[in-house]
N, C-alpha and C positions, 0 to 999 in steps of 0.2 A: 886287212883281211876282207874278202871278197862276200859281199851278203847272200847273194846268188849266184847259181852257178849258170852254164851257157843255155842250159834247156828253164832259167828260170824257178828253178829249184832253188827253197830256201836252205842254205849252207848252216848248219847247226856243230858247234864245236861238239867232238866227243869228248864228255870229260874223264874218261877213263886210257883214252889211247897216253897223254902223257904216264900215268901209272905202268903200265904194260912196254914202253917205250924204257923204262930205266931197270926191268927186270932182267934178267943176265938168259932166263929163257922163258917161252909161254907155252903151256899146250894147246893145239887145236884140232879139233874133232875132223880129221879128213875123210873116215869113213866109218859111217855105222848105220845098224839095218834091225828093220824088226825081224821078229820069228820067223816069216818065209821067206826071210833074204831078201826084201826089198829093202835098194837105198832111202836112205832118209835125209842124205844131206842132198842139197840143191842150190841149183845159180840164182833159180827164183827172188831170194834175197842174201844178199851181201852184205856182210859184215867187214869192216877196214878191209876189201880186198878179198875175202876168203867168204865161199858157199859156206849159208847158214844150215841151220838141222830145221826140217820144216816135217811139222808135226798135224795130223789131225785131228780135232778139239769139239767132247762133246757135253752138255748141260743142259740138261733136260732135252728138250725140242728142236735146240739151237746145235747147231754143228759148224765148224770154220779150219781155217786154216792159220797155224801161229807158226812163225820163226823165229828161233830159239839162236843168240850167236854162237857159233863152236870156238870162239876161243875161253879156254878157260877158267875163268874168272872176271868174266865179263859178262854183266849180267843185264841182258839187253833183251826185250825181248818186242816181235811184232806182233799183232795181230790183223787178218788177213781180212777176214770174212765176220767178226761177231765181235761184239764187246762183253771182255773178261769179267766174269764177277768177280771182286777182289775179294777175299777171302776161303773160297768155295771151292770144293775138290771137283776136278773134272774128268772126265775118261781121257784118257790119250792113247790113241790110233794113229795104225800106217796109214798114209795118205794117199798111197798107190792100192791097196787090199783090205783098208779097213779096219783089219784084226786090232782089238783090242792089243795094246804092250803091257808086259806082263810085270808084275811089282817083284820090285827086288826087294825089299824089305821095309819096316813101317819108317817115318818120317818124324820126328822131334815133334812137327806142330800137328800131328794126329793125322794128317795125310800119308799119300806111299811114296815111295822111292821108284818110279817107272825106270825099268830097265831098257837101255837102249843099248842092240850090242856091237863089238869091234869088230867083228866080224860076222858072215853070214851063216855061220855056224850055228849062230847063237848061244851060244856058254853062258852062263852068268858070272862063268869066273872071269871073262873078260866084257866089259860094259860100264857102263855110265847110268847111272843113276838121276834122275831128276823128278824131284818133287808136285805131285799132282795140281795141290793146293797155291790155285794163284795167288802170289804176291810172297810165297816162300821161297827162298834162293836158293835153299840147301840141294847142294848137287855131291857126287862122290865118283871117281874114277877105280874101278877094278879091274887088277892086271894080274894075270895067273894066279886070281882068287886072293890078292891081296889089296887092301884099301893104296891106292897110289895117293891119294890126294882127298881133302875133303873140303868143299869150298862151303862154309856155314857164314853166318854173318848173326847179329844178335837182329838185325832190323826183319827179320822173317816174322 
């Protein structure tokens, strides 16, 4: 295996791609938008081949930019511009207009479930959920107002 790649980049196995490789299907987040219909996913960072969900990130004073992988259950995330407090609720905002994304409902570890929707409708009955509090994975898939999936882990 190759340590670097041609531009010099160090080549880091994904340990999750053999996981995802043996499952029969994956979901991946292709499109979704905060409340005034701005996209949120972007080429800006890639994930195995597929635009990440790139989010705006605020803590106190501190403001950045995090990407989030849209495949789901994969639980990868970058940060752009600031370093995460690990266990600390954050605002999460569009990236393009700022607005605050609105909670879809509260979070097992006392955090919220930030709604991120499938469309630019914005529904909650259709969205994604992801948990405020860095370092918690809990995320949920909503489809015509039903839970499709729930990706929880005990490590939250």
């Amino acid at each position: 295996m190759e340590r670097f790649d041609n531009r010099g980049m160090l080549i880091v196995p994904n340990p999750i791609r053999p996981l995802l490789a043996k499952a029969a299907k994956v979901m991946v987040a292709c499109g979704l938008y905060c409340p005034n219909g701005h996209p949120l996913i972007s080429r800006r960072a890639l994930f195995n081949g597929h635009p990440g969900i790139l989010l705006k990130i605020r803590h106190g004073q501190e403001e950045g930019l995090v990407a989030l992988s849209p495949i789901y259950g994969e639980k990868v995330r970058v940060s752009l511009d600031m370093e995460l407090p690990e266990g600390e609720c954050v605002e999460i905002r569009c990236p393009t207009c700022s607005e605050k994304l609105p909670v879809y409902t509260a979070c097992h570890c006392g955090g919220d479930l930030i709604a991120l929707f499938l469309t630019p409708a914005h529904h909650f009955r259709d969205c994604i959920g992801v948990c405020n509090r860095v370092g918690c994975i809990n995320a949920c898939v909503i489809s015509n107002g039903e839970m499709v999936n729930e990706a929880l882990s005990k490590e939250a």
